[in-house]
C-alpha positions in Angstrom: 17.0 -33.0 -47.7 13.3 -34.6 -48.5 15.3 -37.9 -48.4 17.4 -37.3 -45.4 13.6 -36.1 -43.3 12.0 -39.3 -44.6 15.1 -42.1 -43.5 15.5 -39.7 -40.1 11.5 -40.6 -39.4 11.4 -44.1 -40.9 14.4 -44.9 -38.3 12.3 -43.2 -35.8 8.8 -45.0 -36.3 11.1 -48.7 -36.0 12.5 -47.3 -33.1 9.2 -46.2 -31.7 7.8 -50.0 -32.8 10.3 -51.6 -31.2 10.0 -50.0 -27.9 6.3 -50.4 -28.0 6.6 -54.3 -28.6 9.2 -55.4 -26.3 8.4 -56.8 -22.6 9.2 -54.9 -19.6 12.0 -56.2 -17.8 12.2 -58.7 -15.3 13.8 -57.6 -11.9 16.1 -60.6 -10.3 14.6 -62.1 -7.3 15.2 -59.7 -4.1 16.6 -61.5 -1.3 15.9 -59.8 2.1 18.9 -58.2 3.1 20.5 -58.8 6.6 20.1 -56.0 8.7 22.8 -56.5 11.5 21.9 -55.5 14.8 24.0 -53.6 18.3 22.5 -57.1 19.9 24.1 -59.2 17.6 27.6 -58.2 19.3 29.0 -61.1 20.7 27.1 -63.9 18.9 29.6 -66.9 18.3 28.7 -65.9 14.3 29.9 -62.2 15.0 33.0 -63.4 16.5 33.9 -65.7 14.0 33.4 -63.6 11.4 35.7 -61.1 12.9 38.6 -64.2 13.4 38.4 -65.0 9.6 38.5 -61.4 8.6 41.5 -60.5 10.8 43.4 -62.8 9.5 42.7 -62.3 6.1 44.5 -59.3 6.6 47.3 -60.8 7.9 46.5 -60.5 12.0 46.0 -63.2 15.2 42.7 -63.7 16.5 42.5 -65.6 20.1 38.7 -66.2 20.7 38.7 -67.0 24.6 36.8 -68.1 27.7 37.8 -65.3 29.9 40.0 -62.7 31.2 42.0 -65.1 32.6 42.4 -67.3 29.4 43.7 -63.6 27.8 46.2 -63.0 30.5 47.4 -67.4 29.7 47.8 -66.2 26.0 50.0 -62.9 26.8 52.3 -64.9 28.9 52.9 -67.1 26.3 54.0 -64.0 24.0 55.7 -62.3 26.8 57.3 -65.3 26.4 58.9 -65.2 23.0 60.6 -61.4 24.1 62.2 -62.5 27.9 63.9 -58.9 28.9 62.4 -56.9 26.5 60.4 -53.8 27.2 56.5 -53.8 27.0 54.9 -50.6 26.5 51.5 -49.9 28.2 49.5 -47.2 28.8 47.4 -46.5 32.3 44.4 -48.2 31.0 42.0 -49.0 34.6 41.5 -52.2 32.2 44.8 -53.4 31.8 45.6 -52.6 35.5 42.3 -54.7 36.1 43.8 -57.5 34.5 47.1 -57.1 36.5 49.1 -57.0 33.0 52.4 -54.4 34.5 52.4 -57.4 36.7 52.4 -60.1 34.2 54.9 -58.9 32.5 57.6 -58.2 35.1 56.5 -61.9 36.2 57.6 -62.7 32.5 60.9 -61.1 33.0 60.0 -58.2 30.9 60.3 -54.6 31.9 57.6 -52.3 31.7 57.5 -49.3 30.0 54.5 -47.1 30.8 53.0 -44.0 28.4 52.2 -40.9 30.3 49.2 -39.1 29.1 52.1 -36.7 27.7 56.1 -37.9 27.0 57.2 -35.1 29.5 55.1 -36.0 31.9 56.4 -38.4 33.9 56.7 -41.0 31.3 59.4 -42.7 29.7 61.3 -40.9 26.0 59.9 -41.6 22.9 63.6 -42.9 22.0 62.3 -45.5 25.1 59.3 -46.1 23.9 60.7 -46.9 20.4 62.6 -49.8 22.0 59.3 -51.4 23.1 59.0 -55.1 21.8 55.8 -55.3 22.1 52.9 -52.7 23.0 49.8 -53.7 24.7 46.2 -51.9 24.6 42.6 -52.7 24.8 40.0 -52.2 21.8 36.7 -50.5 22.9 34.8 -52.5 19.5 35.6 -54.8 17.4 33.9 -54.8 13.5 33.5 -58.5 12.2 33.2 -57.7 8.7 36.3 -56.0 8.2 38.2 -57.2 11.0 38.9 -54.0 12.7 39.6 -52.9 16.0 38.1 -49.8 17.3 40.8 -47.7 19.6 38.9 -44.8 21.5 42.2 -42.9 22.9 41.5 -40.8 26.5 43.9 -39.8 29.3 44.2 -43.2 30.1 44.8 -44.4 26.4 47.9 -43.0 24.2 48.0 -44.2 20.7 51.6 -45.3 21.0 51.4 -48.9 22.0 49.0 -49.1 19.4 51.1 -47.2 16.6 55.0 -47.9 17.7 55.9 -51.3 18.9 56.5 -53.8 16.0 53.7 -56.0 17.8 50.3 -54.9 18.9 48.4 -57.3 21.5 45.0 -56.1 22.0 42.5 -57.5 24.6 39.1 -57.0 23.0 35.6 -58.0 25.0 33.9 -60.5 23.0 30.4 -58.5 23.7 32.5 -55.0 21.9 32.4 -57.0 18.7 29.6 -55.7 16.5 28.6 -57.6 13.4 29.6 -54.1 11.2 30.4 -50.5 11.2 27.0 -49.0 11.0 25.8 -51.6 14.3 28.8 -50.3 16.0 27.7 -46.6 15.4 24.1 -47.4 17.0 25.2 -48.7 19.7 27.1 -46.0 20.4 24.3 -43.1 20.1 22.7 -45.7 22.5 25.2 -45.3 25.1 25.2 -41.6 24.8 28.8 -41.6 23.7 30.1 -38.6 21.7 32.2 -40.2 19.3 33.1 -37.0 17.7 34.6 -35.9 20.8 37.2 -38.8 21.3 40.2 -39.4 19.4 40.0 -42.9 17.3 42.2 -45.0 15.7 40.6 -47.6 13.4 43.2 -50.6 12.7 42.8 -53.3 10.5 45.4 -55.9 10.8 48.8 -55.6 10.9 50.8 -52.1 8.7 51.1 -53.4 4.7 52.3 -51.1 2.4 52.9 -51.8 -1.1 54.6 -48.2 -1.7 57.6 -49.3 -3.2 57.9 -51.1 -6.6 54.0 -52.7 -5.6 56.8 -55.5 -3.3 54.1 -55.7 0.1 55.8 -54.9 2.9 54.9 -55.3 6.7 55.6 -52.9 9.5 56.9 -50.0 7.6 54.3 -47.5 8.9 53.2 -49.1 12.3 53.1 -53.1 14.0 54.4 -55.4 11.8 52.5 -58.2 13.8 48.6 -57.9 15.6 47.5 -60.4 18.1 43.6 -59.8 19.0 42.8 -61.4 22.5 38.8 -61.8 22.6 37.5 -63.0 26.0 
Protein backbone atom coordinates (compact mmCIF):
# COMPACT_ATOMS: atom_id res chain seq x y z
CA UNK A 1 0.00 0.00 0.00
CA UNK A 2 3.23 2.25 1.30
CA UNK A 3 4.50 1.40 -2.25
CA UNK A 4 1.41 1.99 -4.22
CA UNK A 5 1.06 5.88 -2.07
CA UNK A 6 4.65 6.69 -2.92
CA UNK A 7 4.52 5.76 -7.10
CA UNK A 8 0.79 7.44 -6.99
CA UNK A 9 2.71 10.89 -5.67
CA UNK A 10 5.99 10.42 -7.46
CA UNK A 11 3.66 10.35 -10.81
CA UNK A 12 2.03 13.23 -9.37
CA UNK A 13 4.97 15.59 -8.51
CA UNK A 14 6.39 14.80 -12.60
CA UNK A 15 3.03 15.65 -13.53
CA UNK A 16 2.96 18.77 -11.48
CA UNK A 17 6.78 19.51 -12.93
CA UNK A 18 5.84 19.18 -16.20
CA UNK A 19 3.01 21.47 -16.11
CA UNK A 20 4.85 24.00 -14.25
CA UNK A 21 7.79 24.04 -16.96
CA UNK A 22 5.97 23.99 -20.17
CA UNK A 23 5.13 27.42 -22.21
CA UNK A 24 1.73 28.64 -22.50
CA UNK A 25 0.33 28.17 -25.73
CA UNK A 26 0.44 30.18 -28.65
CA UNK A 27 -3.02 31.26 -30.14
CA UNK A 28 -2.97 31.27 -34.26
CA UNK A 29 -3.03 34.66 -35.68
CA UNK A 30 -6.83 36.10 -35.56
CA UNK A 31 -7.93 37.40 -38.73
CA UNK A 32 -10.74 40.03 -38.52
CA UNK A 33 -13.76 38.40 -39.41
CA UNK A 34 -16.11 39.79 -42.15
CA UNK A 35 -19.09 41.15 -40.79
CA UNK A 36 -21.58 41.33 -43.77
CA UNK A 37 -23.80 44.10 -43.86
CA UNK A 38 -28.01 44.79 -45.04
CA UNK A 39 -26.01 47.57 -47.35
CA UNK A 40 -23.84 45.12 -48.90
CA UNK A 41 -27.09 43.78 -50.83
CA UNK A 42 -26.66 44.24 -54.26
CA UNK A 43 -22.80 44.75 -54.47
CA UNK A 44 -21.50 43.08 -57.82
CA UNK A 45 -19.46 40.71 -54.96
CA UNK A 46 -22.93 39.79 -53.28
CA UNK A 47 -24.40 38.88 -56.52
CA UNK A 48 -21.69 36.88 -57.72
CA UNK A 49 -21.33 35.05 -54.84
CA UNK A 50 -24.94 34.16 -55.00
CA UNK A 51 -24.46 32.98 -59.07
CA UNK A 52 -21.54 30.49 -58.01
CA UNK A 53 -23.47 29.23 -55.07
CA UNK A 54 -26.68 28.50 -57.08
CA UNK A 55 -25.22 26.65 -59.22
CA UNK A 56 -23.21 24.65 -57.07
CA UNK A 57 -26.37 23.27 -56.23
CA UNK A 58 -27.31 22.52 -59.39
CA UNK A 59 -29.63 25.91 -60.34
CA UNK A 60 -29.37 28.91 -63.28
CA UNK A 61 -28.42 32.18 -62.29
CA UNK A 62 -29.18 35.16 -64.99
CA UNK A 63 -27.41 38.28 -63.45
CA UNK A 64 -29.24 41.16 -65.58
CA UNK A 65 -29.47 44.89 -66.52
CA UNK A 66 -33.05 45.23 -65.99
CA UNK A 67 -36.55 44.20 -65.92
CA UNK A 68 -36.68 44.23 -69.31
CA UNK A 69 -33.41 42.04 -69.83
CA UNK A 70 -35.54 39.42 -67.30
CA UNK A 71 -38.66 39.43 -69.38
CA UNK A 72 -35.81 38.79 -72.84
CA UNK A 73 -34.57 35.75 -70.75
CA UNK A 74 -38.30 34.25 -69.95
CA UNK A 75 -39.13 34.42 -73.60
CA UNK A 76 -36.39 32.54 -74.49
CA UNK A 77 -37.60 29.65 -71.91
CA UNK A 78 -41.21 30.22 -72.75
CA UNK A 79 -39.66 29.32 -75.68
CA UNK A 80 -38.40 25.78 -75.13
CA UNK A 81 -42.41 24.76 -73.86
CA UNK A 82 -44.59 26.47 -77.09
CA UNK A 83 -48.36 25.42 -75.84
CA UNK A 84 -47.62 24.51 -72.61
CA UNK A 85 -49.25 25.89 -69.48
CA UNK A 86 -47.39 28.43 -67.24
CA UNK A 87 -48.55 28.64 -63.74
CA UNK A 88 -48.57 32.11 -62.03
CA UNK A 89 -49.86 33.52 -59.16
CA UNK A 90 -51.46 37.22 -58.86
CA UNK A 91 -48.21 38.77 -57.86
CA UNK A 92 -48.70 42.99 -58.55
CA UNK A 93 -44.92 42.26 -59.58
CA UNK A 94 -45.36 39.89 -62.15
CA UNK A 95 -48.39 41.73 -63.50
CA UNK A 96 -45.92 44.81 -63.41
CA UNK A 97 -43.69 43.07 -65.54
CA UNK A 98 -46.64 42.16 -68.05
CA UNK A 99 -45.51 38.26 -67.63
CA UNK A 100 -49.60 36.60 -68.29
CA UNK A 101 -48.91 38.63 -71.32
CA UNK A 102 -45.64 37.31 -72.27
CA UNK A 103 -46.48 34.17 -72.12
CA UNK A 104 -49.64 34.04 -74.22
CA UNK A 105 -47.37 36.20 -76.67
CA UNK A 106 -45.06 32.95 -76.40
CA UNK A 107 -47.95 30.77 -77.31
CA UNK A 108 -48.24 29.45 -73.89
CA UNK A 109 -51.37 29.33 -71.89
CA UNK A 110 -51.64 30.65 -68.66
CA UNK A 111 -52.61 29.09 -65.73
CA UNK A 112 -53.23 31.39 -62.71
CA UNK A 113 -53.35 30.25 -58.75
CA UNK A 114 -56.16 31.67 -56.76
CA UNK A 115 -55.34 32.62 -53.29
CA UNK A 116 -57.40 29.22 -52.65
CA UNK A 117 -58.02 26.13 -55.53
CA UNK A 118 -61.81 26.68 -55.20
CA UNK A 119 -61.67 29.95 -55.56
CA UNK A 120 -61.81 30.82 -58.82
CA UNK A 121 -58.67 29.19 -59.83
CA UNK A 122 -57.77 26.53 -61.91
CA UNK A 123 -57.68 22.34 -60.24
CA UNK A 124 -54.69 21.23 -58.76
CA UNK A 125 -54.97 18.25 -61.39
CA UNK A 126 -54.44 21.73 -63.78
CA UNK A 127 -52.04 23.00 -62.02
CA UNK A 128 -50.05 19.76 -62.06
CA UNK A 129 -49.85 20.05 -65.79
CA UNK A 130 -47.97 23.38 -65.54
CA UNK A 131 -44.53 23.25 -67.50
CA UNK A 132 -43.19 25.71 -65.95
CA UNK A 133 -44.23 27.93 -62.77
CA UNK A 134 -43.13 31.46 -62.42
CA UNK A 135 -42.71 33.53 -59.05
CA UNK A 136 -40.68 36.31 -57.63
CA UNK A 137 -38.14 35.94 -54.58
CA UNK A 138 -38.43 38.74 -51.90
CA UNK A 139 -34.24 38.02 -50.94
CA UNK A 140 -31.82 36.29 -52.17
CA UNK A 141 -28.78 34.75 -49.61
CA UNK A 142 -25.38 34.74 -51.59
CA UNK A 143 -23.69 32.35 -49.51
CA UNK A 144 -25.93 29.58 -49.75
CA UNK A 145 -27.65 30.39 -52.87
CA UNK A 146 -31.04 30.65 -51.63
CA UNK A 147 -33.99 32.24 -52.54
CA UNK A 148 -36.25 33.70 -49.92
CA UNK A 149 -40.16 33.13 -50.91
CA UNK A 150 -42.44 35.36 -48.53
CA UNK A 151 -46.07 33.69 -49.56
CA UNK A 152 -49.23 36.43 -49.13
CA UNK A 153 -52.68 36.54 -50.86
CA UNK A 154 -50.97 37.38 -53.80
CA UNK A 155 -48.26 34.54 -53.51
CA UNK A 156 -49.24 30.64 -53.48
CA UNK A 157 -46.38 28.38 -52.94
CA UNK A 158 -47.48 26.23 -55.89
CA UNK A 159 -45.56 27.67 -58.79
CA UNK A 160 -42.79 27.55 -56.53
CA UNK A 161 -43.33 23.82 -55.28
CA UNK A 162 -45.23 22.02 -58.45
CA UNK A 163 -44.07 22.76 -61.82
CA UNK A 164 -40.87 20.70 -62.83
CA UNK A 165 -39.22 24.21 -63.58
CA UNK A 166 -39.16 27.20 -61.29
CA UNK A 167 -38.21 30.70 -62.92
CA UNK A 168 -37.79 33.28 -60.33
CA UNK A 169 -37.33 37.04 -60.93
CA UNK A 170 -35.24 38.21 -57.98
CA UNK A 171 -34.18 42.18 -57.49
CA UNK A 172 -30.51 42.38 -57.55
CA UNK A 173 -30.77 44.99 -54.38
CA UNK A 174 -32.94 41.64 -52.38
CA UNK A 175 -29.72 39.81 -52.45
CA UNK A 176 -28.11 39.97 -49.06
CA UNK A 177 -24.51 38.78 -48.59
CA UNK A 178 -25.98 35.97 -45.79
CA UNK A 179 -28.78 34.87 -43.64
CA UNK A 180 -28.21 36.85 -40.54
CA UNK A 181 -27.86 40.47 -43.08
CA UNK A 182 -31.01 39.29 -44.54
CA UNK A 183 -32.71 39.10 -41.00
CA UNK A 184 -31.49 42.85 -40.14
CA UNK A 185 -32.69 44.13 -42.84
CA UNK A 186 -35.85 42.91 -42.20
CA UNK A 187 -36.34 44.13 -38.42
CA UNK A 188 -35.36 47.39 -40.32
CA UNK A 189 -38.27 47.45 -42.48
CA UNK A 190 -40.47 46.61 -39.73
CA UNK A 191 -41.50 43.39 -41.31
CA UNK A 192 -42.90 40.52 -39.15
CA UNK A 193 -41.31 37.67 -40.50
CA UNK A 194 -42.96 35.39 -38.08
CA UNK A 195 -46.19 36.33 -39.42
CA UNK A 196 -45.69 35.34 -43.16
CA UNK A 197 -45.43 32.10 -44.52
CA UNK A 198 -41.76 31.34 -46.10
CA UNK A 199 -40.36 29.03 -48.23
CA UNK A 200 -36.55 28.90 -48.26
CA UNK A 201 -35.24 27.02 -51.62
CA UNK A 202 -31.94 26.22 -52.50
CA UNK A 203 -31.56 25.08 -55.95
CA UNK A 204 -33.32 22.72 -57.74
CA UNK A 205 -35.28 19.28 -55.43
CA UNK A 206 -32.14 16.43 -54.91
CA UNK A 207 -32.89 13.61 -53.05
CA UNK A 208 -30.63 10.84 -52.56
CA UNK A 209 -33.45 8.66 -50.65
CA UNK A 210 -33.10 5.72 -52.54
CA UNK A 211 -30.01 3.43 -52.71
CA UNK A 212 -27.79 7.01 -52.02
CA UNK A 213 -28.52 7.24 -56.52
CA UNK A 214 -29.20 11.45 -56.48
CA UNK A 215 -32.12 12.15 -57.96
CA UNK A 216 -33.76 15.49 -59.29
CA UNK A 217 -37.32 16.59 -59.05
CA UNK A 218 -38.64 13.92 -56.97
CA UNK A 219 -40.00 16.23 -54.24
CA UNK A 220 -40.42 19.60 -56.12
CA UNK A 221 -38.73 21.54 -59.55
CA UNK A 222 -36.41 19.43 -61.13
CA UNK A 223 -34.83 22.57 -62.88
CA UNK A 224 -34.39 26.50 -61.14
CA UNK A 225 -33.67 29.46 -63.26
CA UNK A 226 -32.93 32.72 -60.93
CA UNK A 227 -33.57 36.02 -63.05
CA UNK A 228 -31.56 38.91 -61.12
CA UNK A 229 -32.21 42.36 -62.68
Amino acid sequence: MEQSDRSKAEILGRIKEAVANAEPPTAPPQKAAKIARPEDAGSELTLQCFSEMLQLVGGECHILAGEEAAVSVLRGLLSEVREEGILVCSDPELEKQAVPRVIEEAGCEVFRQAVRLSRGGISLEQAAKAAIGITTAQAGIADTGTVVLHHTAERGRLAALLPPVHVVFLKRDRVFPDKISYLAAVRQEGFDLGATPTTWVTGPSLTADIEKVLVRGAHGPKRMVVLLH
